[in-house]
C-alpha positions in Angstrom: 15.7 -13.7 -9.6 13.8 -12.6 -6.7 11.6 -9.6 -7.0 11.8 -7.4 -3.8 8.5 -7.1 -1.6 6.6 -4.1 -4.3 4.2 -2.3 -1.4 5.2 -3.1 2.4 2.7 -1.3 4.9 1.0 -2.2 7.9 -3.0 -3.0 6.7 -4.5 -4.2 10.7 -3.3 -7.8 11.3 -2.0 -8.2 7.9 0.8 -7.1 6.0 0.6 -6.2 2.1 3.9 -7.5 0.4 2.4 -7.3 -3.2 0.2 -5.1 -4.8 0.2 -4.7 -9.0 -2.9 -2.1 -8.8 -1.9 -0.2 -11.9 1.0 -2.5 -14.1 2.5 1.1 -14.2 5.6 -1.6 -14.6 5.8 -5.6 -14.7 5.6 -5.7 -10.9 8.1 -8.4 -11.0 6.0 -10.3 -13.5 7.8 -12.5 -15.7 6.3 -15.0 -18.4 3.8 -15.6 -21.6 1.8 -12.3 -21.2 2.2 -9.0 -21.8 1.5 -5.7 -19.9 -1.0 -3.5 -21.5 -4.7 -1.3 -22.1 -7.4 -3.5 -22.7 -9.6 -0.2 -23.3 -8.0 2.6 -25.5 -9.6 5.0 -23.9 -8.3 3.7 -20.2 -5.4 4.5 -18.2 -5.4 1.2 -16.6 -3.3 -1.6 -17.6 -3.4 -5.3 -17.4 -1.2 -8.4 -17.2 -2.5 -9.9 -20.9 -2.3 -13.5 -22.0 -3.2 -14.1 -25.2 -4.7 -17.9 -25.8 -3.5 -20.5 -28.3 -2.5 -24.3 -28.8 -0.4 -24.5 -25.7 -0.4 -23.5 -21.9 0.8 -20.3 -21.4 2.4 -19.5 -17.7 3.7 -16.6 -16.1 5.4 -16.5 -12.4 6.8 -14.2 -9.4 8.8 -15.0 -6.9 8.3 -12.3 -3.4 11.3 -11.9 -1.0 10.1 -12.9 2.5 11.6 -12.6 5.8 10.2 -15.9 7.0 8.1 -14.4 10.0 5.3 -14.5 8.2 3.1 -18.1 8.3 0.1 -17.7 6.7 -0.4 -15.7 3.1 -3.6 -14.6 1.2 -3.6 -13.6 -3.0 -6.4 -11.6 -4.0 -6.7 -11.0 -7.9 -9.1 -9.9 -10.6 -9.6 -11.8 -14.1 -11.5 -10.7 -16.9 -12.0 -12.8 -20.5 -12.3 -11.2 -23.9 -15.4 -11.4 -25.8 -14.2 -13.8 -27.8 -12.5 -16.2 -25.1 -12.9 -20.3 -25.4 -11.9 -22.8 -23.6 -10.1 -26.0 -25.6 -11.2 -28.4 -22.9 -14.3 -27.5 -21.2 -14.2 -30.3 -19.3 -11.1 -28.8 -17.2 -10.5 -25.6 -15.9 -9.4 -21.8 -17.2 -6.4 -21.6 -15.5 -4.6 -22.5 -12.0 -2.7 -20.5 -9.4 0.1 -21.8 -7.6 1.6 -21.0 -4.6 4.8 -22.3 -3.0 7.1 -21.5 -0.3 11.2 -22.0 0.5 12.3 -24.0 1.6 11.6 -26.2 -1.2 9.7 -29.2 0.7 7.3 -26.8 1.3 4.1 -27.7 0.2 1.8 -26.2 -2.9 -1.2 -24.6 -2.9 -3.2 -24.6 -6.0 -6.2 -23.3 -7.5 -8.0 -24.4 -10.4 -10.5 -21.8 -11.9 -13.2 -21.5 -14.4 -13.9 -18.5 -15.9 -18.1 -18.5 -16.2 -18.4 -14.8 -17.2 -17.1 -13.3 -20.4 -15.8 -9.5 -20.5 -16.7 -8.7 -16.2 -14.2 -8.8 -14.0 -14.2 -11.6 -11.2 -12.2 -11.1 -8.1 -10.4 -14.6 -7.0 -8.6 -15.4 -3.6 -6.3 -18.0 -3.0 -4.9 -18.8 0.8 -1.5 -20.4 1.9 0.3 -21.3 5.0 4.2 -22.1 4.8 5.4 -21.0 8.4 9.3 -19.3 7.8 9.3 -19.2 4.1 11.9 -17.3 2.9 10.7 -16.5 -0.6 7.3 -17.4 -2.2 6.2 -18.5 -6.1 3.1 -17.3 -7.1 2.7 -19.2 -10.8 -0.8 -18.9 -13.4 -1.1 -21.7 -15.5 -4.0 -20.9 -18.6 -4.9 -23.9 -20.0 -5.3 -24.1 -24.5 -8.0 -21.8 -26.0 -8.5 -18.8 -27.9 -8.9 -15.9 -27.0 -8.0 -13.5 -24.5 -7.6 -13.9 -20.0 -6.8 -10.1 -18.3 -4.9 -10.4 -15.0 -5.2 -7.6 -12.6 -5.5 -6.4 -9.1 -2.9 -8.7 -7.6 -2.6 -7.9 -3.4 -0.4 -10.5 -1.7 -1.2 -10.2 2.6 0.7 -12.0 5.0 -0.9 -12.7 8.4 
């Protein structure tokens, strides 16, 4: 199912089709993690994935209009105090972009998370000229531990 476009309004040359600020709801959200306080004593909430034996993924899929070429993700990820990689010889986790149609091209990201318990603002850019829809998927590789998502703002240019 497609999620409708969550925030649409005009930001200079670039238009904000996405914004999960507060994970009041799921935003659309779909996967492994769970929406919750990682502070008791915050309001905010967080996109959680909780670690184990086996990749854990969670996805969205954006309504587009397909006037839109180029599209930027912004995002913030914070680990728990007791977060380990299983691999340390690969990344944390990857972001994934595609566009329809479904030759389109992906984007990825692989990421390493180097700081335990601050929050570390990540970007990832894409062009799919006319894409009708687009898949933004995590990928978090084995571990233990806990990864916080947050913060997501999707801009079209």
């Amino acid at each position: 199912m497609v999620a409708p476009a969550l925030f649409a309004a005009a930001t200079g040359d670039a238009k904000a089709l996405l914004n999960n600020g507060d994970f009041e709801k799921s935003g659309g959200w779909k996967g492994d993690g769970r929406i919750g306080k990682i502070e008791a004593n915050s309001e905010n909430k967080s996109y959680i994935l909780q670690l184990g034996p086996k990749e854990k993924e969670f996805t969205q899929t954006v309504a587009l209009n397909g006037k839109y070429s180029a599209f930027e993700l912004s995002y913030r990820v914070r680990a728990s105090a007791d977060f380990k990689q299983k691999n340390e010889a690969i990344s944390s986790f990857q972001g994934q972009m595609h566009g329809s149609p479904s030759n389109a091209p992906y984007r990825v990201g692989d990421r390493t998370v180097k700081k335990i318990g601050e929050w570390v603002t990540y970007k990832m850019r894409y062009e799919c000229p006319g894409a009708k829809e687009l898949r933004i998927t995590f990928v978090v590789y084995p571990g233990s531990g806990e990864l916080y998502f947050d913060d997501f703002v999707l801009t079209a240019k």
